[in-house]
C-alpha positions, 0 to 999 in steps of 0.5 A: 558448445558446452554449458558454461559458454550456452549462458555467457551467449544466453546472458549476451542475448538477454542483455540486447533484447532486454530494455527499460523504461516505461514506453518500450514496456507500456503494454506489461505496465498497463497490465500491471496497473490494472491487475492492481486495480483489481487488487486494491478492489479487494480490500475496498469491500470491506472499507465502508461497511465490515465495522457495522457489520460486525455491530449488526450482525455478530453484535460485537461492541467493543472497539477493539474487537470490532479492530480485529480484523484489521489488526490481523490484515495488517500483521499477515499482510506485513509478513507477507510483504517481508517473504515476498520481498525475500523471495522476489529473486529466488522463486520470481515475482510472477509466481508470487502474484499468481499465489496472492490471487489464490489466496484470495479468491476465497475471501468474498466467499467467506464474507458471504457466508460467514456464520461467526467472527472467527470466519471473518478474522480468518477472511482477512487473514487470507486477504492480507496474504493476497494483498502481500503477495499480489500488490508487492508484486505488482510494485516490484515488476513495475519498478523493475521494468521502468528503469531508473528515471521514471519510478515516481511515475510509476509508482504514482500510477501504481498507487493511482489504480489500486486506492482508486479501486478501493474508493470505488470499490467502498463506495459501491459496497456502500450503496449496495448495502444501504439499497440491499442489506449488508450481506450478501450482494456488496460482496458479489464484485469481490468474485468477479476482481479476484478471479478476473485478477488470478487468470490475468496473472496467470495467463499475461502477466511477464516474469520481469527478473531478467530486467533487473539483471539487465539495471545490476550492471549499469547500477551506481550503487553498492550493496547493503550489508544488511537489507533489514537493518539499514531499511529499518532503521540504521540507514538514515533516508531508508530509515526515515521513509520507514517509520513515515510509512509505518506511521502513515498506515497506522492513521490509516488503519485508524481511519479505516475502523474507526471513522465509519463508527464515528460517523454512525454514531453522528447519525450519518446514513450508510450512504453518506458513510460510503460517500466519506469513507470512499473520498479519502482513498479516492482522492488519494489514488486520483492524486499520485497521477500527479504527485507520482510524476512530481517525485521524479522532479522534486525535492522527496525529503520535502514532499514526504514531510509535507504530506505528513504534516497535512496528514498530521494536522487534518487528523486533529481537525476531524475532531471539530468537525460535524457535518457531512461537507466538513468531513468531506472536506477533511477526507479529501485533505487526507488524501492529498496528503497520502497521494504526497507521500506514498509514490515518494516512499516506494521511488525513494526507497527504490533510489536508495538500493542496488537493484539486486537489493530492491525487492528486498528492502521494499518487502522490508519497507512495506513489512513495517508499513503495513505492521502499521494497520495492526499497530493502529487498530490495537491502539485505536481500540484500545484508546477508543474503549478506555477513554472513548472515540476522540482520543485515539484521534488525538493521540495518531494525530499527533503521532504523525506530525512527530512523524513529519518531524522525524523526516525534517530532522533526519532525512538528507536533502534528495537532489532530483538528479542523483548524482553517481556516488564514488565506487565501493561507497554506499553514498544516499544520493 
């Protein structure tokens, strides 16, 4: 038998052992929704804690200096986000995941023992590589696995376990810093979520490339002619979700480094720091159970907005806010208006491409949604030395509500039921 028929009869035998949909893959789902747990963990050790540790420890005043370390998380986590994206299909998705946990396993070490900043810069340099690599990837073998009917839910429950973690993560770190001192036992589970992380990977985690060829020939949509272009910005629904997204992280990356310095300066102990730091990402992930099975059902271009808006207008709010029950109330609608959007990005965007473009453009998606963490704390720095903590919150305020108008003004009408689009045409369903 020569070559040429040995791959027609692999390809044939591939085709009939190969199936999509969430239950006849739940045991790699659920695998895959727990390694990401362990990745979202990752960046939870530094969410509530890493801005007093720079004022504590390393006596750096400035807020934008303070920013740094997010600006370099999202600058090397949104060009890891393009690359894997681009090399989803060539080098497959499982090796990608298993390089991300490599890069990260040095991270809580450096922040143990981090003599100077430039060390924790470059942690963070690491961790947004890690973050790149390993949640890309997780999001893109979820997505392939699960087939088209159900990648709100999958998405939902993606996002679910990995902002969980962070909360969970941030809260910990929190209570163990305010109980032991800041470093170094906070950062003890980041030993324990990356290595558990890396033999996972290696060890059960399935290569999912032969479940997009599997979609790619019953798939209704034409190929882009330009993955880059017409995610960024030419494509009017991909384009849309994608400054939405850029624009989501940029309040988040504010949010991030900003507020627990906002809340020490207000004389909140580092407890309850943990208790409001960690409400916004827990009520975020807890919600996208919900909010991801919606996608699947409802009107996007109205949930994306939605959620903008609420993101929009409870940012202007933390401006009059003054106690703890307040805060706790703003983080909490914070959230709900991040669980709105975030599955609906990753589905819409998914929705949008033919399977052999996804990874593609959601590595491109994802590049300028995460170049929103360093937009954000650049500007949130910037602001925040010049004229002091509450304009930075004014002005991303704002932005995101021009963000929610953007999506109203020229986003199309998603139907739940995406109707085939005549053939050679590349129809926004």
């Amino acid at each position: 038998m020569n070559t040429k028929k040995r791959m027609v009869i692999n390809k044939s035998e591939e085709s009939s052992t190969v199936r999509l949909g969430l239950k006849e893959n739940w045991r790699q789902f659920l695998l895959l929704v727990i390694i990401n747990g362990f990745v979202g963990g990752m960046v939870g050790l530094e969410r509530s804690i890493l801005p007093q540790l720079a004022e504590v420890e390393f006596h750096i005043e400035a807020k934008t200096a303070i920013l740094s370390f997010i600006i370099v998380f999202g600058v090397f986590k949104a060009a890891s986000n393009y690359f894997t994206g681009n090399l989803a299909n060539k080098l497959g998705r499982k090796k990608l995941l298993v390089w991300g946990w490599i890069f990260g396993i040095p991270v809580p070490f450096i922040l143990m023992y981090a003599g100077s900043w430039s060390w924790i810069i470059f942690a963070n340099i690491l961790l947004g590589i890690n973050q790149g690599l390993a949640w890309s990837s997780t999001v893109v073998m979820k997505i392939d696995i699960v087939g088209e009917k159900q990648r709100g839910l999958a998405m939902g429950l993606n996002e679910f376990a990995g902002y969980l973690s962070v909360a969970l993560v941030a809260f910990l770190t929190g209570y163990i810093a305010a109980e032991y001192g800041l470093r170094p036992y906070p950062f003890y589970l980041g030993i324990g979520l990356a290595f558990i992380g890396f033999f996972a990977s290696l060890l059960l985690v399935k290569e999912t490339q032969q479940h997009v060829r599997q979609e790619s020939t019953s798939s209704p949509m034409s190929r882009l002619k330009s993955v880059f272009r017409e995610t960024s910005w030419k494509d009017r629904n991909l384009g849309s979700v994608t400054q939405a997204g850029l624009v989501n992280n940029l309040n988040d990356g504010m949010m991030w480094g900003l507020l627990p310095l906002i809340l020490t300066t207000k004389g909140f102990s580092l407890e309850q720091v943990g208790w409001i730091t960690a409400a916004y990402p827990a009520v975020w992930g807890l919600g996208q159970l919900f909010t991801g099975n919606m996608v699947d059902h409802s009107n996007k271009k109205r949930m994306l907005y939605g959620g903008m808006f609420l993101q929009g207008v409870t940012i202007l709010l933390l401006l009059f806010a003054d106690t703890f029950a307040q805060y706790i109330a703003l983080a909490i609608a914070l959230g709900l208006g991040t669980a709105l959007v975030y599955p609906t990005f990753l589905a819409t965007i998914a929705g949008f491409t033919h399977p052999m473009d996804r990874a593609g453009s959601l590595g491109i998606f994802r590049f300028w949604r995460d170049l929103g963490y360093a937009i954000g704390a650049i500007l949130t720095g910037f602001l925040a030395d010049m004229l002091g903590m509450r304009v930075p919150v004014l002005v991303i305020g704002l932005l995101t509500l021009l963000s929610a108008t953007i999506i109203m003004v020229r986003m199309r009408t998603t139907p739940s039921v995406t109707k085939k689009p005549l053939e050679g045409k590349h129809i926004n369903p």
